[in-house]
One Martini backbone bead per residue (centre of mass of N, CA, C, O) as a GRO file, in nm:
protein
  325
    1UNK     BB    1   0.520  -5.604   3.724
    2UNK     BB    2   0.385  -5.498   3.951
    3UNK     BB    3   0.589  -5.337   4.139
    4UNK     BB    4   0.642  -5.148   3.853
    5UNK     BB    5   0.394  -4.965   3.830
    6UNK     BB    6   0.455  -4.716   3.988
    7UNK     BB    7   0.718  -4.681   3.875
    8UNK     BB    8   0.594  -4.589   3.548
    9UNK     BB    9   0.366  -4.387   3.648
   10UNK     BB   10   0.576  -4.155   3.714
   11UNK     BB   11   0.735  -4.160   3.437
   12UNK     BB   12   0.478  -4.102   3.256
   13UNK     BB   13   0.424  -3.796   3.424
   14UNK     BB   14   0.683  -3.667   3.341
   15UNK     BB   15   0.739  -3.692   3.084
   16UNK     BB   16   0.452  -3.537   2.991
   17UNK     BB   17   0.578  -3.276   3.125
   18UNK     BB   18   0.815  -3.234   2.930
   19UNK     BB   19   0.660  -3.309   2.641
   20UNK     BB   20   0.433  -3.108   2.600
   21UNK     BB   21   0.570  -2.815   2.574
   22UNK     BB   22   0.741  -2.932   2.319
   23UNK     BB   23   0.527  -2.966   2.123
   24UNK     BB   24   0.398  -2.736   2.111
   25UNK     BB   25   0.605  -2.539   2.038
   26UNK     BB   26   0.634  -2.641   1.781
   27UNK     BB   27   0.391  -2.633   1.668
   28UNK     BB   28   0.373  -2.294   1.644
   29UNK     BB   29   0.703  -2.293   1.565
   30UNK     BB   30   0.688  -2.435   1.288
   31UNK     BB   31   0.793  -2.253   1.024
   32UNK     BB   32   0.842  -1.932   1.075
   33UNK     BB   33   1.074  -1.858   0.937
   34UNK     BB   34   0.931  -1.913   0.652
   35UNK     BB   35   0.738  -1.683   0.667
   36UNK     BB   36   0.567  -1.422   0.533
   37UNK     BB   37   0.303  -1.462   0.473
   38UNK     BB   38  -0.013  -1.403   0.677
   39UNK     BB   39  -0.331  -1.523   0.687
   40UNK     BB   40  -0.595  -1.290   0.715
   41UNK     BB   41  -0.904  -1.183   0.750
   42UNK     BB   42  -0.891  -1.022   0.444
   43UNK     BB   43  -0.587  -1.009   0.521
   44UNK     BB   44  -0.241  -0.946   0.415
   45UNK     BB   45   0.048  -1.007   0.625
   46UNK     BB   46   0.358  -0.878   0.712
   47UNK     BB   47   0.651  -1.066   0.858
   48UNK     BB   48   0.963  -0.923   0.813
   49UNK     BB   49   0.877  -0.650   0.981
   50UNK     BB   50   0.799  -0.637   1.332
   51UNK     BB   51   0.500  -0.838   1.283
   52UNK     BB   52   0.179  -0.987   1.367
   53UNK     BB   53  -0.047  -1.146   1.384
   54UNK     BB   54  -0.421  -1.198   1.301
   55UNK     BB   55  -0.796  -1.244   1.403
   56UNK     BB   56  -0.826  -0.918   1.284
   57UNK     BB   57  -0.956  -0.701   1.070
   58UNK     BB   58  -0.707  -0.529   1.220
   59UNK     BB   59  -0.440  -0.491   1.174
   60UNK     BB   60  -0.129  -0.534   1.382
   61UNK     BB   61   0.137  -0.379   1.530
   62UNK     BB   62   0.355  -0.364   1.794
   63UNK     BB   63   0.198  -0.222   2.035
   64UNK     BB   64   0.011  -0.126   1.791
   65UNK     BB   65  -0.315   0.010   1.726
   66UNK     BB   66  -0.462   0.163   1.514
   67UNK     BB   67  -0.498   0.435   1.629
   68UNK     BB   68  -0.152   0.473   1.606
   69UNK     BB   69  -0.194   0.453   1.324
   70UNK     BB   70  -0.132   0.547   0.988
   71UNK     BB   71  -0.272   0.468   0.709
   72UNK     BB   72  -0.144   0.340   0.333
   73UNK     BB   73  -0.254   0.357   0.030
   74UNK     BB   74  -0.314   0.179  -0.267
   75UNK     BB   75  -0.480   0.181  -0.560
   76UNK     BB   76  -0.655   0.043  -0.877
   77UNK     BB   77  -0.930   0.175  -1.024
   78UNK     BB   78  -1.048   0.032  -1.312
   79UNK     BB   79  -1.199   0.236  -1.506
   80UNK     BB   80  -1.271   0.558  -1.317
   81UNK     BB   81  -1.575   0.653  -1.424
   82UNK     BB   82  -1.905   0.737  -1.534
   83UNK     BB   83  -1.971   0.438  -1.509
   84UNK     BB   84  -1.870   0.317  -1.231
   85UNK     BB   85  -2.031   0.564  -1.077
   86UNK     BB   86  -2.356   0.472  -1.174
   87UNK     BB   87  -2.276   0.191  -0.977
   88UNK     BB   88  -2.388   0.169  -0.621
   89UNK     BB   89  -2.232  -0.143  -0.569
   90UNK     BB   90  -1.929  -0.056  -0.647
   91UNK     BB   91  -1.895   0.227  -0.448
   92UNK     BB   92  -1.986   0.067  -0.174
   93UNK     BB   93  -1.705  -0.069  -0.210
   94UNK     BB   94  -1.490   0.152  -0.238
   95UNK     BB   95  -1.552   0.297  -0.008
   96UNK     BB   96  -1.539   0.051   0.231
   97UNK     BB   97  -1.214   0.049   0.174
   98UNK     BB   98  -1.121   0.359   0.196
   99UNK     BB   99  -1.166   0.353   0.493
  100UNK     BB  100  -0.982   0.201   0.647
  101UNK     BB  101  -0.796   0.413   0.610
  102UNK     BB  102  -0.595   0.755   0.561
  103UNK     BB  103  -0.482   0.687   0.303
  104UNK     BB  104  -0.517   0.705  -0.123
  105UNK     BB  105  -0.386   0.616  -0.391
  106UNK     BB  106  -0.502   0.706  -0.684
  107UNK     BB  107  -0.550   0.497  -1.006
  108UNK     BB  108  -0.737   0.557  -1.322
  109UNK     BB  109  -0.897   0.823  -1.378
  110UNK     BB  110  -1.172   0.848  -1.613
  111UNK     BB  111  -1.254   1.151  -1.703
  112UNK     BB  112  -1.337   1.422  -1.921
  113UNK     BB  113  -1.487   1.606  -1.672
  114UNK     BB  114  -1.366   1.591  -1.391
  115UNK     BB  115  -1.618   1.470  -1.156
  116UNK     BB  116  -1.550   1.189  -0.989
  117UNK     BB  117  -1.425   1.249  -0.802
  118UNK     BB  118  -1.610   1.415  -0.637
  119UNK     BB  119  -1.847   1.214  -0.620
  120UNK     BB  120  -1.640   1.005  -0.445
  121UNK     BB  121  -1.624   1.224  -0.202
  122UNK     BB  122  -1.931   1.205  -0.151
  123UNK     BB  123  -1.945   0.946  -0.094
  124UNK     BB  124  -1.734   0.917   0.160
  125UNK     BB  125  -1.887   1.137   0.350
  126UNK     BB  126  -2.172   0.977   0.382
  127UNK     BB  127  -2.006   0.699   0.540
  128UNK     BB  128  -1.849   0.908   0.756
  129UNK     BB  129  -1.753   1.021   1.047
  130UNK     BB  130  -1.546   1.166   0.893
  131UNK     BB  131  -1.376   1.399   0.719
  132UNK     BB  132  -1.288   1.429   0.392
  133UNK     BB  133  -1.033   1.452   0.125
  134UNK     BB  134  -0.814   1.631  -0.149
  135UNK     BB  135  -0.552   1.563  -0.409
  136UNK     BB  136  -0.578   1.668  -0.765
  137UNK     BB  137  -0.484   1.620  -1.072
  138UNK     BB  138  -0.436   1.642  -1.353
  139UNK     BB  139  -0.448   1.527  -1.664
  140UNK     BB  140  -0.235   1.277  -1.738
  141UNK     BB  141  -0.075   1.316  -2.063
  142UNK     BB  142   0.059   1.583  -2.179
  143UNK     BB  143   0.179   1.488  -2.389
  144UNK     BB  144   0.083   1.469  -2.750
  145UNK     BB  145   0.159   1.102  -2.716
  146UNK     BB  146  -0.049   1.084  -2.446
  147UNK     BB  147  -0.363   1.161  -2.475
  148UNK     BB  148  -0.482   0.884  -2.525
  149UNK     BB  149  -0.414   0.813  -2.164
  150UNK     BB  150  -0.534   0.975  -1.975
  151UNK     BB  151  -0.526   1.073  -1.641
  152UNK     BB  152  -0.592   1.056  -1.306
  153UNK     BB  153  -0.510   1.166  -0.972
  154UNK     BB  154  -0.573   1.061  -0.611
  155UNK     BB  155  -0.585   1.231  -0.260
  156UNK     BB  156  -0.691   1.055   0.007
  157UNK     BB  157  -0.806   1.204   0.318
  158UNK     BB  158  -0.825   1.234   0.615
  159UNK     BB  159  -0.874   1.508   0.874
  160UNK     BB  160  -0.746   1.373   1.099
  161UNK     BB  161  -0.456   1.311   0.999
  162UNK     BB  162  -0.419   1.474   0.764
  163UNK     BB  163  -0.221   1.778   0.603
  164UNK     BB  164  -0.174   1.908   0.384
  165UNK     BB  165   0.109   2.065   0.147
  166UNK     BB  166  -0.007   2.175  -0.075
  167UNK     BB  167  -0.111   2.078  -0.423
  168UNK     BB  168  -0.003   1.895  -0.580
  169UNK     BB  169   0.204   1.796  -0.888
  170UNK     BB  170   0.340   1.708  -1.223
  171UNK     BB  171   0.595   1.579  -1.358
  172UNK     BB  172   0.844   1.729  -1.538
  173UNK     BB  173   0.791   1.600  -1.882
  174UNK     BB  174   0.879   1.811  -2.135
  175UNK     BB  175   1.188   1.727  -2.205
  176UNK     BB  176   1.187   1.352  -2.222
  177UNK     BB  177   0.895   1.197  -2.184
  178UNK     BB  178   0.920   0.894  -1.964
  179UNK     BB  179   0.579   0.918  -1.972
  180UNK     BB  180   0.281   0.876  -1.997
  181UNK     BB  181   0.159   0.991  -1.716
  182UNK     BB  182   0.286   1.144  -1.480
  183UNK     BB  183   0.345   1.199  -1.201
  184UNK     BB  184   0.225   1.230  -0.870
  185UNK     BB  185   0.264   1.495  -0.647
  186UNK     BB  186   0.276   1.497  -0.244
  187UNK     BB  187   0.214   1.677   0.060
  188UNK     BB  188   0.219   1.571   0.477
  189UNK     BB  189   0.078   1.633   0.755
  190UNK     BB  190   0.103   1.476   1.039
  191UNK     BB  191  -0.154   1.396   1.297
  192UNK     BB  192  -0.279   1.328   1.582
  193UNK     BB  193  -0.510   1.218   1.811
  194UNK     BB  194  -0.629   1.557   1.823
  195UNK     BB  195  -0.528   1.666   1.534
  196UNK     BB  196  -0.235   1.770   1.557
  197UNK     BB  197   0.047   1.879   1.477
  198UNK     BB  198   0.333   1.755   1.367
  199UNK     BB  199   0.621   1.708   1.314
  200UNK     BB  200   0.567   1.520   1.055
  201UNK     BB  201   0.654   1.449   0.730
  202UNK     BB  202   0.534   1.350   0.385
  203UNK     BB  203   0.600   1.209   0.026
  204UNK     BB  204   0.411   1.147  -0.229
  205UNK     BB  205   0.448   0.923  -0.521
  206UNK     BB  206   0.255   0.855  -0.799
  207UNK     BB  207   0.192   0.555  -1.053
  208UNK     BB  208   0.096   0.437  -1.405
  209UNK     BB  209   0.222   0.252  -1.590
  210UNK     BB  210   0.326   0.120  -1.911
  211UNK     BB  211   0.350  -0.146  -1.967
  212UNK     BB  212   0.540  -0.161  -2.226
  213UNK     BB  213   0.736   0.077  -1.998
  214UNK     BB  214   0.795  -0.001  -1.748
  215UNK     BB  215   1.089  -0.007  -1.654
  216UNK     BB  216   1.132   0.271  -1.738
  217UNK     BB  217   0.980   0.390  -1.559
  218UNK     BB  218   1.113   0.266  -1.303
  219UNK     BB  219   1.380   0.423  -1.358
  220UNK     BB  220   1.260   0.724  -1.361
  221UNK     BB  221   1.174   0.756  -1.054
  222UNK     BB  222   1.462   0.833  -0.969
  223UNK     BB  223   1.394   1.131  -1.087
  224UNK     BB  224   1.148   1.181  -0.963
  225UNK     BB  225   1.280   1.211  -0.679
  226UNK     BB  226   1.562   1.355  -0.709
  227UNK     BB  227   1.391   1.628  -0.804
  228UNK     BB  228   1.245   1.652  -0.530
  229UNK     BB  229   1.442   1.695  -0.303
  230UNK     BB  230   1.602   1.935  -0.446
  231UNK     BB  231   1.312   2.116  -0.422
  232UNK     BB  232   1.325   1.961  -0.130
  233UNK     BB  233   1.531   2.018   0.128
  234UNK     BB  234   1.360   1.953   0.398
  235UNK     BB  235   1.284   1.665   0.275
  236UNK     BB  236   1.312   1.321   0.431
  237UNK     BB  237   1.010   1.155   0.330
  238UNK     BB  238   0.973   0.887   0.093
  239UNK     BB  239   0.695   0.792  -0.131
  240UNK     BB  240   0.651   0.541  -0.323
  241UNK     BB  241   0.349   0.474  -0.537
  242UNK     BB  242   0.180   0.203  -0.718
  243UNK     BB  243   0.125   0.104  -1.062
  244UNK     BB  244   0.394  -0.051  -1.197
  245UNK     BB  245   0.397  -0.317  -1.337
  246UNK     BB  246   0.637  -0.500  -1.135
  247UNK     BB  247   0.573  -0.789  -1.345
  248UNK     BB  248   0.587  -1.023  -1.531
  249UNK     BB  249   0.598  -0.938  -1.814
  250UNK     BB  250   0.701  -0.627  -1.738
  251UNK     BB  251   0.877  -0.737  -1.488
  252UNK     BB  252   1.170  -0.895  -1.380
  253UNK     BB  253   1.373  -0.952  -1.095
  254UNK     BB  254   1.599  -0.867  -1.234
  255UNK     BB  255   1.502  -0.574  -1.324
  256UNK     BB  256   1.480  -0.482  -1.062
  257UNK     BB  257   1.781  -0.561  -0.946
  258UNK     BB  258   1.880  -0.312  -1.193
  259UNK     BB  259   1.761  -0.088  -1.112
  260UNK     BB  260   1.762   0.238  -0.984
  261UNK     BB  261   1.556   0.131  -0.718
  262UNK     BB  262   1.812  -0.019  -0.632
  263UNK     BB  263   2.073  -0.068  -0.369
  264UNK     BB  264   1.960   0.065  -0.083
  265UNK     BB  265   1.767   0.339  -0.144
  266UNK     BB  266   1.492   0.134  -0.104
  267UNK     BB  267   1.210   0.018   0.031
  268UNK     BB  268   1.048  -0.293  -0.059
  269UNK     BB  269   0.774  -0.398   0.071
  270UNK     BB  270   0.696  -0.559  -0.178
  271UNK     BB  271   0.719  -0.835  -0.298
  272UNK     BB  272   0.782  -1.061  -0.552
  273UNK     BB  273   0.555  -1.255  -0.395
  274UNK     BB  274   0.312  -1.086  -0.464
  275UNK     BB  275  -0.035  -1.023  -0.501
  276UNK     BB  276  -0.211  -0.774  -0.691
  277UNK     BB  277  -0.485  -0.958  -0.777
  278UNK     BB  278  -0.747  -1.084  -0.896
  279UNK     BB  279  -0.675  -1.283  -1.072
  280UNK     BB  280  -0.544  -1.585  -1.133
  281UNK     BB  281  -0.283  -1.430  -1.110
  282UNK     BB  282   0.040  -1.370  -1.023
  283UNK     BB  283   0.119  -1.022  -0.913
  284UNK     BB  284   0.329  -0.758  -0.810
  285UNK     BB  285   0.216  -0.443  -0.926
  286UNK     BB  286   0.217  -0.320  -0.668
  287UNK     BB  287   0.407  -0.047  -0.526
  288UNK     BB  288   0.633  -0.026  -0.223
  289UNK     BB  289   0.864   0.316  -0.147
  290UNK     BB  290   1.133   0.385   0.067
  291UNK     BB  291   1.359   0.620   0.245
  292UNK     BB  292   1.322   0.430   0.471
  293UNK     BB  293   1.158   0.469   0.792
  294UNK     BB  294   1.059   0.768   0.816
  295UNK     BB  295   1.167   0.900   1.118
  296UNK     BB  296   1.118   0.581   1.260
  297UNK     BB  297   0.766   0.525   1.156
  298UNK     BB  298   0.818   0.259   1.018
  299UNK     BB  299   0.695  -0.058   1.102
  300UNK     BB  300   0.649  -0.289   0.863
  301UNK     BB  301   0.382  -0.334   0.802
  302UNK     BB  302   0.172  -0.481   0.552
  303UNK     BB  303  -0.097  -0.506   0.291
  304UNK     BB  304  -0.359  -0.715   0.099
  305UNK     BB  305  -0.699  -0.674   0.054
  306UNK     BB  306  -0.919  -0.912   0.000
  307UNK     BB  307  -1.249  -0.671  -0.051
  308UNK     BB  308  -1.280  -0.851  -0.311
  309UNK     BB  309  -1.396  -1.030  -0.641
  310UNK     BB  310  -1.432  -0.794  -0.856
  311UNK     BB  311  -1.348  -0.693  -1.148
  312UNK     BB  312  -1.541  -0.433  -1.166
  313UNK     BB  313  -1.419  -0.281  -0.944
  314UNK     BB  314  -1.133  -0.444  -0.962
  315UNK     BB  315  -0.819  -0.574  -1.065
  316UNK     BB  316  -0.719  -0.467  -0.799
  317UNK     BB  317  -0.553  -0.415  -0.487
  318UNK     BB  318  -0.510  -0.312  -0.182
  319UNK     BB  319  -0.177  -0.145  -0.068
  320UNK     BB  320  -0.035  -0.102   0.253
  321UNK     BB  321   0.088   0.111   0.524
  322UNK     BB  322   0.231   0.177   0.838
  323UNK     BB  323   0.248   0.474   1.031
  324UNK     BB  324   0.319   0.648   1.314
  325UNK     BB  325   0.167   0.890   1.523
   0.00000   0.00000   0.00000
């Protein structure tokens, strides 16, 4: 064996070489076709739609870092009114949820005072280094046998970020009833990062569904979408976005499949195998939909926040998604 120890040892260094680098890609990328979510700390990111993992605390999505993006999120912060505004260790989390964000549709706040809204803007002010503001509806549940389950929605939004259009209205829900909340409407014009006005704005309709009528009225929601682009002939850029309840045992997968909102007219980013609750169960009952990429401007970044885990604070996770400034 003497004479060929010299050249085995020559095969077994070539070997080393074409073999080492196709091991590691294996290692690297075995089984990432099938990965829908990524987890990483604190966010949980979508790799569905050209976004990439990160082991930073802010999602990145391709070639853009946050500072490109403006986020946007749902939040349903549960009975939310003035005995959790007077616990301030709840609070210092829901504040530093919230500035995560550039803008964030808050739903179940529950004040018959109607003063926790403002509160809360006070509270996220003292903590931002830029100014914050609200677009806030009046008390949802105006029909006579909703008034039992009145609840407000509230958008926050950084004041360099986005720009109202107008106060915001709740879904004339007067003639048919089809919701116990009625939905809440609103449009805003994204700033640059200069803080000036860019082309591009968008129209968030936010909504809190009844469980056990969760189907309905999320088929309901496709009238209430169909409606407002009628009354806003000039706006092509529409997100639902809330806690539709749209999960476990208020909607089975086959039911969202046959709903209004199926069917290739709207993008719903967060997918039926998303977890959107602090407790136990896995359900994902909170979900965000668009008419399309926004103007080209959706990344398709988006993730579920698991930044506490106190069902005090609240029983559902923040759910965001990115679109470029």
């Amino acid at each position: 064996m003497g004479k060929y120890d010299g050249y085995l040892q020559g095969l077994s260094f070539a070997a080393i070489l074409i073999l080492a680098p196709l091991a590691l890609q294996i290692m690297l990328t075995d089984d990432d076709a099938q990965v829908v979510y990524v987890a990483v700390p604190i966010e949980i990111e979508n790799t569905s739609m050209n976004s990439t993992s990160s082991g930073e605390d802010d999602a990145r999505s391709p070639e853009l870092n946050r500072s490109e993006v403006a986020r946007i999120a749902t939040f349903n912060i549960k009975v939310f009114g003035e005995t959790k505004m007077g616990k301030p260790e709840v609070i210092s989390v829901l504040v530093d949820t919230v500035l995560r964000y550039d803008l964030v549709a808050i739903q179940e706040i529950k004040d018959i005072d109607q003063t926790v809204p403002y509160d809360f803007l006070d509270a996220i002010n003292n903590e931002s280094e830029v100014e914050w503001a609200m677009v806030l509806s009046p008390r949802s549940g105006q029909q006579e046998d909703d008034r039992s389950s009145q609840e407000q929605y509230a958008f926050y939004y950084n004041t360099t970020v986005f720009e109202p259009i107008g106060n915001g209205s709740l879904f004339n829900d007067s003639e048919n009833d089809l919701f116990q909340r009625e939905p809440f409407q609103a449009r805003f014009a994204l700033l640059n990062a200069t803080g000036q006005p860019t082309s591009f704005d968008l129209s968030l309709i936010t909504v809190h569904t009844k469980p056990a009528a969760a189907m309905e009225e999320i088929n309901a929601m496709n009238e209430v979408a169909t409606t407002y682009l009628a009354e806003h002939p000039d706006e092509e850029d529409l997100v639902l976005l809330g806690d539709f309840n749209a999960d476990c045992t208020y909607a089975s997968e086959q039911d969202l499949a046959n709903s209004a909102l199926a069917g290739g007219n709207y993008t719903w980013l967060v997918g039926n195998d998303a977890d959107t609750t602090v407790s136990q169960s896995s359900c994902a009952y909170d979900r965000i939909l668009t008419n399309g990429d926004l103007s080209g401007r959706l990344t398709g970044v988006w993730g579920i926040d698991e930044v506490f885990n106190d069902s005090n604070v609240s029983d559902h996770y923040p759910v965001w998604f990115d679109i470029r400034r």
